[in-house]
Structures are given as C-alpha cells and as structure tokens.
N, CA and C atoms as a LAMMPS dump frame, in Angstrom:
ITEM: TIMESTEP
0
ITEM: NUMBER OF ATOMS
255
ITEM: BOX BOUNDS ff ff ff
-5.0000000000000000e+02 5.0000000000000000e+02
-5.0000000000000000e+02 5.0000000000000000e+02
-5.0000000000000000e+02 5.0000000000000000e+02
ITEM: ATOMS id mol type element x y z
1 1 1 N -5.748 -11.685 -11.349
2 1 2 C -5.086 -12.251 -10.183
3 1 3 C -4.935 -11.211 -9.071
4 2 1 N -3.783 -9.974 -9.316
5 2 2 C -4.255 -8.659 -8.392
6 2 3 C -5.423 -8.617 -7.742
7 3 1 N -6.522 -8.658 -8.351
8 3 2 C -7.651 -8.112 -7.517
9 3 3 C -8.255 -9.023 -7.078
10 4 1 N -7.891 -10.137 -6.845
11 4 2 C -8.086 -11.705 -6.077
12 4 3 C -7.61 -10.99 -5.108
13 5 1 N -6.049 -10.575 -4.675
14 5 2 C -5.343 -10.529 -3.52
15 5 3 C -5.566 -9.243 -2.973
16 6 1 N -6.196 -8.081 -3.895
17 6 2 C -6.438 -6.999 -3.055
18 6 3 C -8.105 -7.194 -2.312
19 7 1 N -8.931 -8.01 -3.03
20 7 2 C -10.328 -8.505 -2.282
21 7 3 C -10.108 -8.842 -0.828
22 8 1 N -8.808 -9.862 -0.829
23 8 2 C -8.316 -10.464 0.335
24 8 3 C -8.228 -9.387 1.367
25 9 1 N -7.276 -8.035 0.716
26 9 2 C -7 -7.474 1.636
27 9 3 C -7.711 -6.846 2.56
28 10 1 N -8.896 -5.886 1.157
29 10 2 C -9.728 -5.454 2.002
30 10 3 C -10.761 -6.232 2.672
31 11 1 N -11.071 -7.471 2.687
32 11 2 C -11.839 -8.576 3.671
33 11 3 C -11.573 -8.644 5.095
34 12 1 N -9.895 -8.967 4.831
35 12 2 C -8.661 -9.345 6.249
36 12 3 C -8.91 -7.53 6.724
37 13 1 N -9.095 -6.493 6.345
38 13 2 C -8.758 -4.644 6.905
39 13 3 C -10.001 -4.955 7.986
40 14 1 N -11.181 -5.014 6.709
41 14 2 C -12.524 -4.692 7.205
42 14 3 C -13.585 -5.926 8.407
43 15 1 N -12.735 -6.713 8.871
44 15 2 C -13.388 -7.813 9.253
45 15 3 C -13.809 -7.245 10.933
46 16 1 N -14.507 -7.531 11.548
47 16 2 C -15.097 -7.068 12.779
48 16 3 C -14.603 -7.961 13.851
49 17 1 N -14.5 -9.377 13.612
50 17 2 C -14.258 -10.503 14.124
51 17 3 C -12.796 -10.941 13.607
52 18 1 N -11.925 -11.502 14.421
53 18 2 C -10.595 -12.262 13.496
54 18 3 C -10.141 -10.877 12.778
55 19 1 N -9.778 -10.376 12.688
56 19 2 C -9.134 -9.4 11.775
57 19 3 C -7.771 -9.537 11.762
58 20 1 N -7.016 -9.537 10.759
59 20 2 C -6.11 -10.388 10.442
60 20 3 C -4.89 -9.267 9.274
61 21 1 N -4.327 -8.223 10.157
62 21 2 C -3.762 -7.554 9.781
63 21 3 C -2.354 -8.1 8.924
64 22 1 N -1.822 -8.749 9.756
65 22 2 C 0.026 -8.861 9.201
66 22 3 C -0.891 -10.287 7.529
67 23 1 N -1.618 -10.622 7.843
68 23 2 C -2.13 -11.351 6.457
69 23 3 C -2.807 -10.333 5.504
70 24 1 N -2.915 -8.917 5.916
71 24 2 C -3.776 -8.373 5.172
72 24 3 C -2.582 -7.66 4.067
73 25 1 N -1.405 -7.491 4.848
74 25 2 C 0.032 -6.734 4.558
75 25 3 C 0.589 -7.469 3.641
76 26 1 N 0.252 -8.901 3.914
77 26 2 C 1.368 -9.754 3.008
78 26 3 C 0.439 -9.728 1.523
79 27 1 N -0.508 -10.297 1.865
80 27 2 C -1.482 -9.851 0.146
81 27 3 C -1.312 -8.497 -0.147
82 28 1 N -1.347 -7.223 0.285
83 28 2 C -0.82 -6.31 -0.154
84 28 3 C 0.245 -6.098 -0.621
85 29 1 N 1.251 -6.723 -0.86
86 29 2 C 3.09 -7.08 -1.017
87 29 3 C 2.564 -7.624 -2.454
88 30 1 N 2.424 -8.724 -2.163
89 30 2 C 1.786 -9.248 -3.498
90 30 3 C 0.843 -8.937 -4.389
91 31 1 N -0.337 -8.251 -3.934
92 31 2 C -1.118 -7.368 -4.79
93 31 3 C 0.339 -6.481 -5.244
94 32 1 N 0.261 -5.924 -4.812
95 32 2 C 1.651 -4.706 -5.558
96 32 3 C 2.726 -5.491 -6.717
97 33 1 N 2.952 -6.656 -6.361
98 33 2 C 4.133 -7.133 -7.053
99 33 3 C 3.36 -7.539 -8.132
100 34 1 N 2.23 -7.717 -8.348
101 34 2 C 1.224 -8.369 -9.756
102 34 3 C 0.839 -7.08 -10.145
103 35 1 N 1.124 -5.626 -9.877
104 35 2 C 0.595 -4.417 -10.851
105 35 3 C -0.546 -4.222 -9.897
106 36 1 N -1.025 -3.932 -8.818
107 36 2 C -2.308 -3.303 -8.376
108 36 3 C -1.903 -1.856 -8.056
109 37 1 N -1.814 -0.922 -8.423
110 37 2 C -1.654 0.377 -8.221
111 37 3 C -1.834 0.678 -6.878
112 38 1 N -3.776 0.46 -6.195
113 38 2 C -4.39 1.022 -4.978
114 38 3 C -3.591 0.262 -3.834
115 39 1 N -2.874 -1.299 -3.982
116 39 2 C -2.158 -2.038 -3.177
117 39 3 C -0.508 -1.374 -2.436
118 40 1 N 0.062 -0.854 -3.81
119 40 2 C 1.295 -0.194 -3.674
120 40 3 C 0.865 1.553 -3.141
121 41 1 N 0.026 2.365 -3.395
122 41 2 C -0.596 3.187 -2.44
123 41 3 C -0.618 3.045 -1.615
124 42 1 N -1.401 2.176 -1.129
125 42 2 C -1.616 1.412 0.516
126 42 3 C -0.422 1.371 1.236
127 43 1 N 0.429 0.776 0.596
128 43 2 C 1.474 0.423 1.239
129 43 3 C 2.626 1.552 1.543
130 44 1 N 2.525 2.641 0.606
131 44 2 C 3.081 3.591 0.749
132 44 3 C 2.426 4.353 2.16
133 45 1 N 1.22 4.291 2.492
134 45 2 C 0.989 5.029 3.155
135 45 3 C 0.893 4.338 4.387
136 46 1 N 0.963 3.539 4.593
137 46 2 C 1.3 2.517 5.449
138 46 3 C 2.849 2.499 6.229
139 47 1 N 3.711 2.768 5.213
140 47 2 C 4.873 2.9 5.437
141 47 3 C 4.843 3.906 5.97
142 48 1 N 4.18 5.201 5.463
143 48 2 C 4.568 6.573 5.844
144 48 3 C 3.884 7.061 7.418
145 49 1 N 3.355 6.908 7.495
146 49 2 C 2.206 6.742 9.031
147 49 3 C 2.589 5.629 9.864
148 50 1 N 3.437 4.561 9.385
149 50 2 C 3.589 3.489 10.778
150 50 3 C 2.124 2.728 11.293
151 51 1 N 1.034 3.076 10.235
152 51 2 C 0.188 1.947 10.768
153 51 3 C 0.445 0.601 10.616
154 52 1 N 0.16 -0.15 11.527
155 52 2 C 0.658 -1.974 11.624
156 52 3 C 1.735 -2.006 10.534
157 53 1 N 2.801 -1.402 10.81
158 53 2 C 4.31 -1.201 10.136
159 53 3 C 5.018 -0.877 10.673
160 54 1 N 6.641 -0.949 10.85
161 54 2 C 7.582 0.034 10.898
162 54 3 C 7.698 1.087 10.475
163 55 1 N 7.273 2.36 10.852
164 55 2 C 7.284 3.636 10.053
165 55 3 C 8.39 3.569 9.561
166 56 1 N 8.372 4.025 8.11
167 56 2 C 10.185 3.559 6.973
168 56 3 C 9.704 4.701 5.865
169 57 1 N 10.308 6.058 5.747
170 57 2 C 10.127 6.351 4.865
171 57 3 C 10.441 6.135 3.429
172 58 1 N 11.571 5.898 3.516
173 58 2 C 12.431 5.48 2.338
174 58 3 C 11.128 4.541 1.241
175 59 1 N 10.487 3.441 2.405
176 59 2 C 9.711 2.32 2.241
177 59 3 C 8.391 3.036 1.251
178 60 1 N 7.988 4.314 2.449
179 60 2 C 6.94 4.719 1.892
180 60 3 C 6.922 5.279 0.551
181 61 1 N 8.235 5.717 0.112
182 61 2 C 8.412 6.255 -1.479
183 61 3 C 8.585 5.457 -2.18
184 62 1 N 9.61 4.501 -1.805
185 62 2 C 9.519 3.317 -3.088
186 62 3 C 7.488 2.906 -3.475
187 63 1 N 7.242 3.065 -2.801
188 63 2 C 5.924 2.238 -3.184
189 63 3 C 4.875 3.191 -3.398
190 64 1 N 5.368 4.551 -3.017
191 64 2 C 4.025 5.894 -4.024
192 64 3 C 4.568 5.852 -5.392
193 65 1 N 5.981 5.659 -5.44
194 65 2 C 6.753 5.823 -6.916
195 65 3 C 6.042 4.56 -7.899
196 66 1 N 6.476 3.374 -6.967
197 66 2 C 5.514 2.239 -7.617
198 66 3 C 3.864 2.401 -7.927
199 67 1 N 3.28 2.835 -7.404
200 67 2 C 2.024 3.245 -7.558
201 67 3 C 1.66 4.297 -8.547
202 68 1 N 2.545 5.244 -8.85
203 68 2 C 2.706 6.042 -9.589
204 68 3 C 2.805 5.742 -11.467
205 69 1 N 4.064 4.822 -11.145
206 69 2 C 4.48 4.099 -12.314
207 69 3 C 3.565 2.828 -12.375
208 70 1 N 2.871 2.469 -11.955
209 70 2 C 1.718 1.483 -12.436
210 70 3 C 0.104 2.381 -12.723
211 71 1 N 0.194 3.645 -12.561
212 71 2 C -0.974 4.464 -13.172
213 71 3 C -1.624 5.262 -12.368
214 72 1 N -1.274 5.094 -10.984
215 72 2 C -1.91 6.389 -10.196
216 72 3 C -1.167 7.65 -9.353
217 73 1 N -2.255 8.51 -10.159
218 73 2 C -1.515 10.23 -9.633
219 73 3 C -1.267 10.566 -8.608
220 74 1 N -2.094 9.527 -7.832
221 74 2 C -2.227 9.676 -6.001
222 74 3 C -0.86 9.918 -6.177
223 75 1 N 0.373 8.632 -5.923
224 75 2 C 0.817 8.746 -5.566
225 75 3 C 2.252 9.468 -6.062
226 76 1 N 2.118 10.319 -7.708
227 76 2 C 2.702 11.485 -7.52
228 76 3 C 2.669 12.653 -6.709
229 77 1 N 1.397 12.506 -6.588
230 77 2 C 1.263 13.594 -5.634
231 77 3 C 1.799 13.801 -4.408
232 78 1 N 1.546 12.609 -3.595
233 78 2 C 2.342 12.373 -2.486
234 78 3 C 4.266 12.725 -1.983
235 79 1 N 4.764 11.764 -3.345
236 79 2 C 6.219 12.359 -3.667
237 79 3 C 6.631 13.705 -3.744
238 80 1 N 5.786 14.473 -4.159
239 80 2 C 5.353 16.091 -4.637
240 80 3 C 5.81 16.514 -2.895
241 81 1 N 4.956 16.029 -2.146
242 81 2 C 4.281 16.834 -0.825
243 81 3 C 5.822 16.717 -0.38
244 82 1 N 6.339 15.619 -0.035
245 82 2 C 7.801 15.032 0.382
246 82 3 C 9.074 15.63 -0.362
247 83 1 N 9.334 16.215 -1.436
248 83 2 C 10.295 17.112 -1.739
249 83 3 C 10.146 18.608 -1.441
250 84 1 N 8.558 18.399 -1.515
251 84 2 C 8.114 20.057 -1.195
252 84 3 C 8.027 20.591 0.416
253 85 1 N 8.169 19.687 0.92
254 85 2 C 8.071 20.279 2.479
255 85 3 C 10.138 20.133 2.936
C-alpha cells in the first residue's frame, strides 16, 4: 500500500505539466503513516528547508526520528547533525 502512495508522490514531484505539489505532501503524510521510511525522510527534510512547507523544525525531527525508527540511518544521521551543531 506505502509504495502505491509514495509512486504517487514521486509522479505529482516529477511531473513537467500540472505538477501538483500540496497533493504530492498529502500522499507523503500518508506514505509515512503506512511505514514508508524514504516518505517520512522526505518530509523531514521538507520540514527542515521550508520547501512547499512551513519551515518547522520541531516538524522536521519528529519525522527523521520516524524515519529512523522505521529503518533508515539517513535519518539518524540527520538528528546527529542537529544536536551536534
């Protein structure tokens, strides 16, 4: 199911024509909430940079932590950079 909604996303990112950001965000919400690791990444970094977002850090850690705790190092690493600076 996840990777139904992360296909979506990257379709709605990468589209040339119609590109369809705030729909690309909301399947990313939901990719994340079904376990997609690369979705909750995304979104972390999304948060953290303010692309087509409210820059929110707080936002951006909940969701490297989530990404983290669903299996990717990325986004320990990231948390790493953010206590360490």
């Amino acid at each position: 199911m996840f990777e139904d909604d992360f296909l979506k996303v990257i379709e709605l990112f990468h589209r040339k024509k119609d590109r369809d950001i705030k729909q690309a965000i909301k399947y990313l919400h939901k990719s994340s909430q079904s376990g997609n690791k690369y979705s909750s990444f995304m979104l972390g970094f999304l948060y953290e940079t303010g692309n087509n977002v409210e820059q929110n850090i707080q936002e951006s850690m909940k969701y490297y932590e989530k990404s983290y705790k669903q299996g990717d190092t990325e986004g320990l690493i990231k948390i790493g950079f953010f206590y360490g600076s």
